[in-house]
C-alpha positions as CSV (number, residue, x, y, z in Angstrom):
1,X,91.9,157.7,144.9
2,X,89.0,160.3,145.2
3,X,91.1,162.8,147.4
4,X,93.6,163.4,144.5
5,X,91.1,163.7,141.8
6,X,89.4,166.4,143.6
7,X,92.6,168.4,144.7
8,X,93.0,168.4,140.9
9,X,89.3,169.9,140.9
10,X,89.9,172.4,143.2
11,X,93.1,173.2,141.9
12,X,92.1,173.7,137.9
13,X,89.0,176.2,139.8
14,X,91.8,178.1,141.4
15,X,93.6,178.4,138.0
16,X,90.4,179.1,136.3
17,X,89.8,182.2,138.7
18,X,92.8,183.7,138.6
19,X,92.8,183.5,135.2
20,X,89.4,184.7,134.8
21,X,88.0,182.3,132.8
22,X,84.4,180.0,133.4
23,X,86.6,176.7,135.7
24,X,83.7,174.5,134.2
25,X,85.0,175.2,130.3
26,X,88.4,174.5,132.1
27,X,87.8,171.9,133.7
28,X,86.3,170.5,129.8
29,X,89.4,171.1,128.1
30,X,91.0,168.7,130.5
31,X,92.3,165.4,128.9
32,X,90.8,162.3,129.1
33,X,93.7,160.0,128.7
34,X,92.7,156.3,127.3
35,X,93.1,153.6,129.8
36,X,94.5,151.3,127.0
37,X,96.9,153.6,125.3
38,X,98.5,156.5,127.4
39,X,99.5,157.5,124.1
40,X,96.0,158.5,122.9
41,X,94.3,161.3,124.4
42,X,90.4,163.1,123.7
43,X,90.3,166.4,124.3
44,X,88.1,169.5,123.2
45,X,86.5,172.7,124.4
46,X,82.8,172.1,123.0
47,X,80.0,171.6,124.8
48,X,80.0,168.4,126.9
49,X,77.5,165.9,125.8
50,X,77.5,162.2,124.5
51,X,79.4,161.4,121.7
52,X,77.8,159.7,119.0
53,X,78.4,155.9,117.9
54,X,79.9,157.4,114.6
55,X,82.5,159.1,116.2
56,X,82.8,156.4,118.5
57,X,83.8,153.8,115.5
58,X,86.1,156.6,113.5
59,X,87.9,157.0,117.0
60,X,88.7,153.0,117.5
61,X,89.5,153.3,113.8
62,X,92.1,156.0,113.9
63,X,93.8,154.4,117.2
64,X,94.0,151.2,115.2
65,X,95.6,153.0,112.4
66,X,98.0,154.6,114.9
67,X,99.3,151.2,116.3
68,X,99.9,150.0,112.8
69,X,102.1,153.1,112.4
70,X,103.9,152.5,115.3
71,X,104.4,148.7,114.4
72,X,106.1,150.1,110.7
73,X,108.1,152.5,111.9
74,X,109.3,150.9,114.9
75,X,110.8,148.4,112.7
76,X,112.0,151.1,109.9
77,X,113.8,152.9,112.8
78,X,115.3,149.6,114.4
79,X,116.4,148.5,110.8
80,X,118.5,152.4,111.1
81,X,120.1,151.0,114.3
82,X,117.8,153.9,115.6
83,X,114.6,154.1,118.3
84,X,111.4,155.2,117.2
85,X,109.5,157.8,120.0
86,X,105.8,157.1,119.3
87,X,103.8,160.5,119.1
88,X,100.6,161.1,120.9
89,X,97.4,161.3,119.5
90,X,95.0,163.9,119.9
91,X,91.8,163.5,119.3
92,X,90.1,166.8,120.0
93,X,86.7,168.7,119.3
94,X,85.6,172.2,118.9
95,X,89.0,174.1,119.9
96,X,91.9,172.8,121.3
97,X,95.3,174.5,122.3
98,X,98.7,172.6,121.0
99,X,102.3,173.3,121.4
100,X,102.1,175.0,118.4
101,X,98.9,177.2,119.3
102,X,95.1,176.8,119.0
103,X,93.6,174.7,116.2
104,X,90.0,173.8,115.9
105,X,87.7,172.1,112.8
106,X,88.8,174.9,110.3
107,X,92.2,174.1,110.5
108,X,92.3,170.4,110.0
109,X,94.4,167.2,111.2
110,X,98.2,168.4,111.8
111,X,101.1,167.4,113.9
112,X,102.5,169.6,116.2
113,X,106.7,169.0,116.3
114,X,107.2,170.9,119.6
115,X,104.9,168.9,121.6
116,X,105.4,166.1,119.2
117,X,102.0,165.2,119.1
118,X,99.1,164.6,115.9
119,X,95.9,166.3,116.2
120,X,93.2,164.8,114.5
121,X,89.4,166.7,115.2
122,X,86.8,163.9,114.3
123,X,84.9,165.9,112.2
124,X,87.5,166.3,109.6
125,X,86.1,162.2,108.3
126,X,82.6,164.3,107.4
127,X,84.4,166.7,105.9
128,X,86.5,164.6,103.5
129,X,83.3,163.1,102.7
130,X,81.6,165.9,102.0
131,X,83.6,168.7,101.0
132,X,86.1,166.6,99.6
133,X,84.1,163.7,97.8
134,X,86.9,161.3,99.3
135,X,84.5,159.0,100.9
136,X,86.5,156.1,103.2
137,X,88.3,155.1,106.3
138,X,91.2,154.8,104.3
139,X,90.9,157.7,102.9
140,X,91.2,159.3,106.8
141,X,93.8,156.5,107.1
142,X,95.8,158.2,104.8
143,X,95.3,161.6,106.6
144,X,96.6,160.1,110.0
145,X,99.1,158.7,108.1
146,X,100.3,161.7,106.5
147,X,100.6,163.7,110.1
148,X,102.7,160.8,111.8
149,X,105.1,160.9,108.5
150,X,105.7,164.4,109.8
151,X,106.2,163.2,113.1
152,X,109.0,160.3,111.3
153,X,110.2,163.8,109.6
154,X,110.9,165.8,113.1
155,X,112.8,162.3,114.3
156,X,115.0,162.1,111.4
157,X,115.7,166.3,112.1
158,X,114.5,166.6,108.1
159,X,111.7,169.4,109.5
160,X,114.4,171.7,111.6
161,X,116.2,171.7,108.3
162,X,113.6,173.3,106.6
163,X,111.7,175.2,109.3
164,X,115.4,176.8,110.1
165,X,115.1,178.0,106.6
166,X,112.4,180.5,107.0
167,X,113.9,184.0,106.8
168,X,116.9,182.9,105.4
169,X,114.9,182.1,101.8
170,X,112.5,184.2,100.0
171,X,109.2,183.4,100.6
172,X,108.8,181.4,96.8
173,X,112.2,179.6,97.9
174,X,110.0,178.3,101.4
175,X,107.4,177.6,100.2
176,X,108.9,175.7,97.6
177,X,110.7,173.4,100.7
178,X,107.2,173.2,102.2
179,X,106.1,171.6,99.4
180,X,108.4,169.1,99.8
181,X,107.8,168.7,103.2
182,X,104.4,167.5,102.6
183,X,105.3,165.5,99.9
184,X,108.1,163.3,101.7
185,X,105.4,163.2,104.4
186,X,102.9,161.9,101.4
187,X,105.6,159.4,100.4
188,X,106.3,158.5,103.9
189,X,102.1,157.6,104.2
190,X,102.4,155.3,101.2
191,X,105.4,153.3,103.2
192,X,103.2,153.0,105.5
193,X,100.6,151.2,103.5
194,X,103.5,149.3,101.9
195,X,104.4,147.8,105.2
196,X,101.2,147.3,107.0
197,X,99.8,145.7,103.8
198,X,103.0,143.4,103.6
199,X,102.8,142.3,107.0
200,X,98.8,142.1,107.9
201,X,97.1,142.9,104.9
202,X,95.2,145.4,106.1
203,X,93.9,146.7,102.4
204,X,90.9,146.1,101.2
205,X,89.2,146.6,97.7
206,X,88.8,149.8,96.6
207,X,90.9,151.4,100.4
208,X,94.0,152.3,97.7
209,X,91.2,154.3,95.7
210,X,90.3,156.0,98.9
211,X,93.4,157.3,99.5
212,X,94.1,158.5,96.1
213,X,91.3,160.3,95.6
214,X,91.8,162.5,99.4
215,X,95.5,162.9,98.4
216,X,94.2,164.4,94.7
217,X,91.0,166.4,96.7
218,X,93.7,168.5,98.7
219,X,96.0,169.2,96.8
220,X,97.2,172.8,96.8
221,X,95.9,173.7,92.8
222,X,92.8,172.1,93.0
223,X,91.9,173.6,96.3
224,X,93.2,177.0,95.1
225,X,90.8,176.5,92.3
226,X,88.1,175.6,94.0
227,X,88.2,178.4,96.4
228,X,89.9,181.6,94.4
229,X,89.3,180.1,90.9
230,X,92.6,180.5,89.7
231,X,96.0,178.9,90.9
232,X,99.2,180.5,92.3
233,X,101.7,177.8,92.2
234,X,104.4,180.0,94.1
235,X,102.1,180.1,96.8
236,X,101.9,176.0,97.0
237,X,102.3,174.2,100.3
238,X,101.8,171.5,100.0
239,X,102.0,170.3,96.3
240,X,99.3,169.8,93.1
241,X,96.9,167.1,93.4
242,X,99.0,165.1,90.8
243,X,102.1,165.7,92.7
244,X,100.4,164.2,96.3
245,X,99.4,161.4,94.1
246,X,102.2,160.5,92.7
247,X,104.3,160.4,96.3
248,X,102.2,158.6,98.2
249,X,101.6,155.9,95.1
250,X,105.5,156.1,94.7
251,X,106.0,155.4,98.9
252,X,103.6,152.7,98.7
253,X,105.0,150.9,96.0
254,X,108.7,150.3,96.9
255,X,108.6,150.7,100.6
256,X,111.7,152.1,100.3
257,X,112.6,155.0,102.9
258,X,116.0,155.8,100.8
259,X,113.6,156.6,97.8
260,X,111.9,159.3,99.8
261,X,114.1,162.3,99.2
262,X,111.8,165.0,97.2
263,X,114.1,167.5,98.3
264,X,116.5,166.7,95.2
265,X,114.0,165.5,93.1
266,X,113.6,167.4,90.0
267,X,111.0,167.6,88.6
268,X,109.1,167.5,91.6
């Protein structure tokens, strides 16, 4: 009814006041949850205005993608005797603030494990485009993809392992489990593909390309490169382009969650 939405009104102005901040860029930050999906939200801090049919299309796209994750892991986790908690998407522009603090364009998609949700900022499709040369929605398929494989990581309690970690190990020792972190979470992108393929074939020419060529664009030594012009591979994070490649080709063709363990891999 009217009378609640404007209590919340007033009530986010109050806030705003006290906190001394402008209640209209408030009262912008405020989620927008989708009528169809409670589980996906838009969200952002920049200026209010029309979004364009672009962002409109990438949006349906990545909630489609979403779904599809939920459908695969749903029935991994049900095959584990187990129930899946489907994240919530974020899908966010300019700045937003997560459990895990403020993020905006610069710091790209990511998954937050204390509020459990994926941020994804729209713009990072342009970016993989251009920056990036990884043209494709299946190359952003891949990045969604990626951040909910985190999300299956903080289920399984694989990411507390490591995280608890940090100060315990040397910083080459972390980093080292960071890398394969991302990797698993690479591997656990390909399952994806394996099982959404499998069961609507939703691949089409040239999408497997896609994704290969964003997992090769960022990984750690090529971006190192790019930016420094030399590589420091006990600073890694994430893992060499090769290395991303490889896991998420490896994830997509067995489908096989018990082959997913890069933490005893070796070589990696």
């Amino acid at each position: 009814m009217a009378t609640g939405g404007g209590c919340l009104t007033l009530l986010v102005i109050i806030i705003a006041l006290l906190l001394g901040e402008n209640p209209l860029q408030l009262l912008q930050t405020i989620n927008t949850v989708d009528k169809m999906n409670p589980g996906i939200q838009t969200q952002g801090s920049g200026p209010a205005g029309p979004s364009s049919e672009t962002d409109d299309e990438l949006a349906a796209f990545v909630k489609v993608v979403l779904a599809d994750t939920e459908d695969v892991w749903n029935q991994q986790f049900a095959s584990m005797g187990s129930d899946y908690q489907e994240p919530v998407l974020i899908l966010f522009s300019g700045t937003d603030r997560s459990g895990c603090g403020f993020a905006n364009a610069a710091t790209g998609p990511f998954y937050c494990p204390l509020d459990e949700k994926v941020y994804i900022d729209l713009s990072f499709y342009q970016q993989l485009k251009s920056r990036f040369s990884a043209p494709g929605d299946f190359a952003m398929a891949y990045v969604v993809a990626h951040e909910v494989g985190h999300h299956v990581q903080n289920q399984l309690g694989i990411s507390d392992q490591v995280h608890q970690m940090q100060g315990r190990v040397s910083e080459e020792e972390y980093n080292d489990l960071s890398v394969r972190l991302e990797l698993q979470a690479d591997f656990l992108a390909g399952l994806w593909a394996h099982h959404a393929q499998q069961t609507k074939s939703i691949l089409e020419e040239g999408d497997l390309e896609e994704a290969m060529r964003a997992a090769n664009a960022i990984g750690d030594d090529r971006l190192q490169m790019e930016s420094q012009g030399y590589v420091v591979p006990d600073a890694f994070t994430h893992g060499t382009s090769e290395q991303r490649m490889r896991w998420f080709r490896k994830g997509f063709e067995t489908g096989d969650l018990n082959q997913s363990d890069t933490f005893s891999a070796n070589p990696l």
